[in-house]
Steps between C-alpha positions, in 0.01 A plus 500: 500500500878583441762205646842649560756327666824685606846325590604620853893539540531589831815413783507113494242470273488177276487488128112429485352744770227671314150626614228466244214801466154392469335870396151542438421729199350830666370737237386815680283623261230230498576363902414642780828337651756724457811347643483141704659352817817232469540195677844346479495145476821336702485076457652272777766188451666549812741760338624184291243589217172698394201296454235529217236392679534828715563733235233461208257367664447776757587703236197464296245602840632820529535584145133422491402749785717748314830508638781538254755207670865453468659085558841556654730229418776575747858345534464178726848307629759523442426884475499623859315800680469767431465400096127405493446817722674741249298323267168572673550839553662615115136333404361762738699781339414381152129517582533866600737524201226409275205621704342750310568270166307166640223748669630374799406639872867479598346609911336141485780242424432190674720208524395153596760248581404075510726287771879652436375716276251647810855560652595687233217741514527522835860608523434772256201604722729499795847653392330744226659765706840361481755731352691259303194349332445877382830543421586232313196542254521869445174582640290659782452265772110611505467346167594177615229531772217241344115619596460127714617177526347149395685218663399176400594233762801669530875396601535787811749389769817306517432443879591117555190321511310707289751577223498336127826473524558386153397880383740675691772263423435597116444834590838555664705235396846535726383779689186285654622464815640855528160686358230257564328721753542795339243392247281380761194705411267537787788672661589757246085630473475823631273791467563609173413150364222509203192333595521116487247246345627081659309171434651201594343154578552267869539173308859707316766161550785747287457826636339517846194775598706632789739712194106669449401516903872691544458747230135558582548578872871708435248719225250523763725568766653846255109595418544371192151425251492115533232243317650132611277201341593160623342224322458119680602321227758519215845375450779749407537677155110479386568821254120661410427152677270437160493296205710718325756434791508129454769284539623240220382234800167655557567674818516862564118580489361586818139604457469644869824733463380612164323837647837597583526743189136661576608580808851645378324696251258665735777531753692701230195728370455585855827618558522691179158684574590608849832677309264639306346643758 
């Protein structure tokens, strides 16, 4: 396996945005695999910071089932949108970049996003089309299209009562009141929207279920392919919800949300087989 990490110097970036490669050696001549899927990997903190535990840890499942994986570590506050978003999409154009060098399928680029970091991804899977996005990175707008999205108890709306406010404070800094519901995901979905993988859990004190229900029923609403998991228990931020995923304290393992990855990963090799189709 090669590790590669790449500094990211985009608009408003900070000093330390970087996005580490995870890419699985793929020697042609002796594998049947000839080039492999991506899944990037986008941790939560609220837009404040990227956590380990849902990097690495998540990281290490689908390197096993044989995706090559990418950790974004975006700029968090006080770098304000659309920073981590430039960010997010130059790792997009670096994996088609380097496509044919990794033996990577550059048609089936996941990205899976954890609380903020679920915002993330799903801003990039609802303004892909955006011309400035495009613009500002140099690149074809279809290549910042990813193949689905996995959104991991996700941070979706800013609507009051719903809303982790604390996110799109970081997010947007001065401009919060201005923007907020701009960035207010379940109403920017539309039909051009990649395919979209949510689990969340009921017993979520930090970031409530509705931010799934919305996004679920505005994808359903635009014929969107939806698989929405909600889990009974679990508090907010479980990560691969596994040992590895453990918490100093002790918490952060959730046996019952565990399955959440199996599902992911079928979700995804269904998806990529229909395209194959």
């Amino acid at each position: 396996m090669i590790l590669e990490t790449v500094k990211l110097q985009e608009e408003g970036s900070l000093p330390d945005a970087h996005v580490v490669f995870y890419i699985l050696d793929t020697p042609g001549e002796k594998l049947w695999i000839q080039k492999r899927p991506f899944v990037i990997l986008c941790p939560g903190g609220g837009y404040e910071r990227t956590s380990f535990r849902e990097g690495e840890p998540i990281a290490m499942y689908f390197l096993g089932k044989g995706y090559h994986v990418a950790i974004l570590r975006y700029s968090t506050a006080p770098a304000v949108f659309p920073a981590a978003l430039l960010e997010l999409g130059r790792t997009m154009a670096l994996i088609h970049e380097n496509g044919e060098k990794w033996k990577a399928d550059t048609d089936q680029i996941f990205v899976q996003g954890c609380s903020a970091g679920g915002h993330l991804a799903g801003t990039l899977g609802t303004m892909w089309q955006e011309p400035f996005l495009a613009q500002k990175l140099h690149v074809k707008a279809e290549d910042l299209r990813p193949a689905g999205l996995l959104l991991c108890y996700p941070v979706i709306s800013s609507k009051e009562g719903v809303a982790h406010e604390g996110s799109f404070r970081a997010l947007l800094g001065d401009r919060y009141e201005a923007e907020k519901e701009k960035l207010s995901l379940e109403d920017r979905v539309g039909e051009e929207t990649p395919p979209c993988f949510l689990w969340h859990t009921f017993a979520d004190a930090t970031v409530p279920v509705e931010n799934s229900l919305l996004m679920a029923g505005a994808l359903h609403r635009c014929h969107v392919k939806t698989e929405l998991h909600i889990f009974q228990e679990g508090v907010h931020g479980l990560g691969a919800a596994d040992e590895l995923s453990r918490r100093a304290d002790g918490s952060g393992v959730q046996r019952e949300c565990q399955c959440w990855t199996d599902l992911a990963y079928r979700w995804m090799e269904h998806i990529r087989h229909q395209d194959e189709k």
